[in-house]
C-alpha positions, 0 to 999 in steps of 0.5 A, spaced: 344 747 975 337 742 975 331 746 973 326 739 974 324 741 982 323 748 978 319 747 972 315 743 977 313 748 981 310 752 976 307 748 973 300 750 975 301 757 974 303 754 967 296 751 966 292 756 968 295 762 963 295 756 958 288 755 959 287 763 960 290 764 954 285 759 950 279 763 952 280 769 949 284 768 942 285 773 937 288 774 930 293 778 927 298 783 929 293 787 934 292 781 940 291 787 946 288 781 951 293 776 950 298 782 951 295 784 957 295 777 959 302 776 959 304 782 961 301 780 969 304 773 968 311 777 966 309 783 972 315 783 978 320 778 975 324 785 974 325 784 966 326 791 962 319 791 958 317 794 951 312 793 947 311 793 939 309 800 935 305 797 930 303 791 934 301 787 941 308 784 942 312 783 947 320 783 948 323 782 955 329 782 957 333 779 962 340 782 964 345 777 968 349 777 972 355 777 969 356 779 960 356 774 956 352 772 950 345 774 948 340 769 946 333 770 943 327 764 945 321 766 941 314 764 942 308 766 938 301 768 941 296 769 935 289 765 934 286 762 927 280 763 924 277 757 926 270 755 930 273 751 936 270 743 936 275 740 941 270 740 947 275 742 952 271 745 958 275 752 958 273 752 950 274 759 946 268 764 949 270 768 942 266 765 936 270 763 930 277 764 932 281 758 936 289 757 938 287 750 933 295 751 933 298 751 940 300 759 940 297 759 947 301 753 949 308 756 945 306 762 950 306 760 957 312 756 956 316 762 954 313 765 960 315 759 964 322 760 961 322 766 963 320 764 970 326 759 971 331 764 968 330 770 972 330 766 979 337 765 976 339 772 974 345 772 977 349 767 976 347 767 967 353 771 963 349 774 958 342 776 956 335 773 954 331 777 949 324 774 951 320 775 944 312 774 945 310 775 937 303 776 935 301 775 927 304 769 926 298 765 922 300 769 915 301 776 918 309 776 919 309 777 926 317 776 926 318 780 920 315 787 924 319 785 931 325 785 926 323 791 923 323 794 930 328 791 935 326 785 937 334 782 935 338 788 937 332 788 943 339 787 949 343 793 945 346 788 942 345 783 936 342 775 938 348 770 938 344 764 939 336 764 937 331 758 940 324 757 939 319 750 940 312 749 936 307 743 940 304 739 936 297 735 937 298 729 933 305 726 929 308 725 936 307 722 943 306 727 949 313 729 952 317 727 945 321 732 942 324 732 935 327 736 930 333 735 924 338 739 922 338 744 916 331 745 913 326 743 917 319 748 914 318 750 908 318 757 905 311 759 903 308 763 897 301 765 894 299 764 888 293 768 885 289 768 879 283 772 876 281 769 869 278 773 865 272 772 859 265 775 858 259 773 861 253 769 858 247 765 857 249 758 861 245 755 854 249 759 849 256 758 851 259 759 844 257 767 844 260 767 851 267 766 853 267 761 860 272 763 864 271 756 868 274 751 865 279 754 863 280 756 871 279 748 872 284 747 866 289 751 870 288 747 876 290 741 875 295 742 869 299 746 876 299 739 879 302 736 873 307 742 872 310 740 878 311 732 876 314 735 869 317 741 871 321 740 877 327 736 879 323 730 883 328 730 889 326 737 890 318 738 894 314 742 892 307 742 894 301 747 890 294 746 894 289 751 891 284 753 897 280 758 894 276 757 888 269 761 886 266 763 879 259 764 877 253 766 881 247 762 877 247 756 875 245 758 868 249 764 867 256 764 864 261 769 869 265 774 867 270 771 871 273 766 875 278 766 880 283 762 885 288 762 890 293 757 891 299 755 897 305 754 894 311 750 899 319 749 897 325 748 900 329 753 897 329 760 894 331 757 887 326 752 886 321 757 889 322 763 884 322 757 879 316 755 880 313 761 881 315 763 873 312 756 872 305 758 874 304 764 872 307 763 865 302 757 865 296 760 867 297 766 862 298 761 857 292 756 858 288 763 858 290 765 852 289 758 849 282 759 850 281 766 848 281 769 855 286 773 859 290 771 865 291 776 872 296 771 875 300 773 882 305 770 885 307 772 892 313 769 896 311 770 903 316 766 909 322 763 907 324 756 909 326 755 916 333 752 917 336 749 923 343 752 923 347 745 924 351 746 930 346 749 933 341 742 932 346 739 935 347 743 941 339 743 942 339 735 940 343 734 945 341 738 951 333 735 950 338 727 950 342 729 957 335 734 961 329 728 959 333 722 956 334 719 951 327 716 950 324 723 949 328 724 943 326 722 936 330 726 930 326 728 924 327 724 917 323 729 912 322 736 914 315 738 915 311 742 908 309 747 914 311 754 913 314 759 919 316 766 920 321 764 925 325 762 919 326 771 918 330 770 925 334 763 923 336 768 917 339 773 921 341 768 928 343 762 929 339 758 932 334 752 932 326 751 932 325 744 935 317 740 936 314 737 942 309 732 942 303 735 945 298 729 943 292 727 948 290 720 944 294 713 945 295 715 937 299 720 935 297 718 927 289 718 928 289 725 932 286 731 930 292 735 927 294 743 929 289 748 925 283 743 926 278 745 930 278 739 934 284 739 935 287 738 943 293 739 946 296 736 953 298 742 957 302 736 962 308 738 957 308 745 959 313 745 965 318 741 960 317 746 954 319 752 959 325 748 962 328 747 954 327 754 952 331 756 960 336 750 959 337 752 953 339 758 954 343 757 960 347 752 956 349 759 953 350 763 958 354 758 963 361 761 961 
């Protein structure tokens, strides 16, 4: 079955949802405008719709003709707290909040997925869960899917799972790729509230300063890492927040800073994790001060079951050729709640480049508030997911 004629066809509809999306993004769990919007481009294609209890999903699933497998294809839909500066003509119309990451894209190609799969129903021998996810951007939009059916969704567990993230810079438009095993790191936060006494800024030995000490903590993470940790395991600890003080001349009672922390494994986390923490509190401690220190894991690391690599590898070779395939070398330090259904499913998440400059490695990245993506790509990201579901449920 060649689905190429068909993606085609809708491939306005695509852009046009796609650019309907991008004006109104929202944060979190709660998207109802970006729920209702799906729920009208997925209207009339006879699929049993739920939605979620505790958050603005949508889980669709088509019945084939015959029985056969179940597979999960997966998009997320939520925003970024980012003002947009990508100069796009259909720009975000609310202030402060930007698909910066390209969920609006991840969105309507699922929607064209579904598209495609229907108008097929009777000849696929199995069922597609259709998982339009909120609150991917640090919310843990899977988890609450999990929690509440979205694998068991077709009443019965998902056997297969795919999912496709589009990617403003690293990668040509239209070029696909992924690796086996790890691809996206797990995540953590590290939190750290450093306790003194507050002072005179001209007095400093009758005050006891938590911002040096703070500093100290910071950089002696970045050695920690180099000496404490095995050089062929990545371990990246970017500290974003920082803040003490509020006058140039007083002396805070405390300061405080919270940090991202990625691995690739469970072992090297918790290892890391005890690190830090027994780090932070020592530092404090050796300057007369006391350390709160948190260390939270929050999405593990996404793998990419071999086999299911190789079959999706494979398919992007055999529908676009093998120009428009590129095998990852190193995973990406990017995290993605996809990974709790990769726990539970086998499957594979791939990228697709979706760059709208000659040069992939001078475009703005995805979360930057200049970022632009290629919506050209669309039909080709909604006729992955259908093949690749098709692929499974040809039997």
């Amino acid at each position: 079955m060649d689905l190429s004629a068909e993606a085609e066809a809708i491939r306005d509809d695509l852009v046009a949802l796609r650019r309907e999306l991008h004006r109104i993004p929202e944060i979190g769990l709660d998207l109802p405008l970006t729920q209702a919007a799906v729920l009208r481009a997925l209207d009339g294609l006879g699929l049993e719709i739920t939605t979620g209890r505790g958050l603005s999903s949508v889980t669709a699933v088509l019945r084939g003709g015959r029985p056969g497998p179940v597979v999960l294809l997966r998009g997320d839909m939520d925003a970024l707290p980012v003002t947009e500066l990508s100069g796009e003509e259909f720009t975000s119309a609310h202030d402060g909040v930007m698909h910066a990451c390209g969920h609006d894209l991840h969105t309507a190609g699922l929607v064209g997925a579904a598209r495609l799969l229907a108008a097929h129903r009777e000849s696929l021998a199995g069922d597609v869960v259709f998982m339009f996810q909120p609150g991917e951007e640090g919310f843990d939009g899977a988890g609450h899917m999990i929690e509440e059916g979205v694998i068991t969704a077709a009443g019965r567990p998902a056997d297969h799972a795919y999912g496709l993230h589009v990617l403003s810079g690293m990668l040509p438009a239209g070029v696909f790729t992924c690796r086996p095993g790890p691809l996206m790191a797990a995540s953590a936060g590290l939190y750290v509230r450093v306790l003194g006494a507050g002072g005179h800024g001209s007095r400093p030995h009758s005050a006891l300063d938590p911002v040096p000490a703070a500093c100290e903590m910071v950089t002696a993470l970045q050695t920690m890492v180099t000496r404490s940790v095995d050089v062929f395991e990545p371990v990246v600890i970017t500290v974003g927040t920082f803040h003490a003080g509020t006058r140039r001349n007083i002396i805070p009672d405390e300061a405080t800073f919270e940090a991202t922390v990625r691995t690739f494994s469970t072992e090297i986390a918790k290892q890391v994790g005890d690190s830090a923490i027994r780090l932070c509190e020592g530092i404090a401690a050796a300057h007369g001060l006391r350390a709160e220190v948190r260390f939270e894991p929050e999405y593990p690391a996404t793998i990419n079951d071999t086999a299911e690599y190789e079959y999706s590898a494979a398919m992007v070779r055999r529908v676009f050729g093998e120009d428009r395939y590129s095998e990852l070398r190193d995973p990406l330090t990017g995290s993605e709640d996809f990974s709790r259904v990769l726990e539970r499913v086998p499957g594979a998440y791939l990228f697709l480049g979706a760059c709208r400059q000659d040069d992939p490695n001078t475009a703005p990245s995805n979360h930057s508030p200049r970022a632009a993506f290629d919506d050209a790509v669309l039909p080709d990201a909604a006729r992955l997911l259908a093949e690749l579901a098709l692929g499974r449920l040809s039997g």
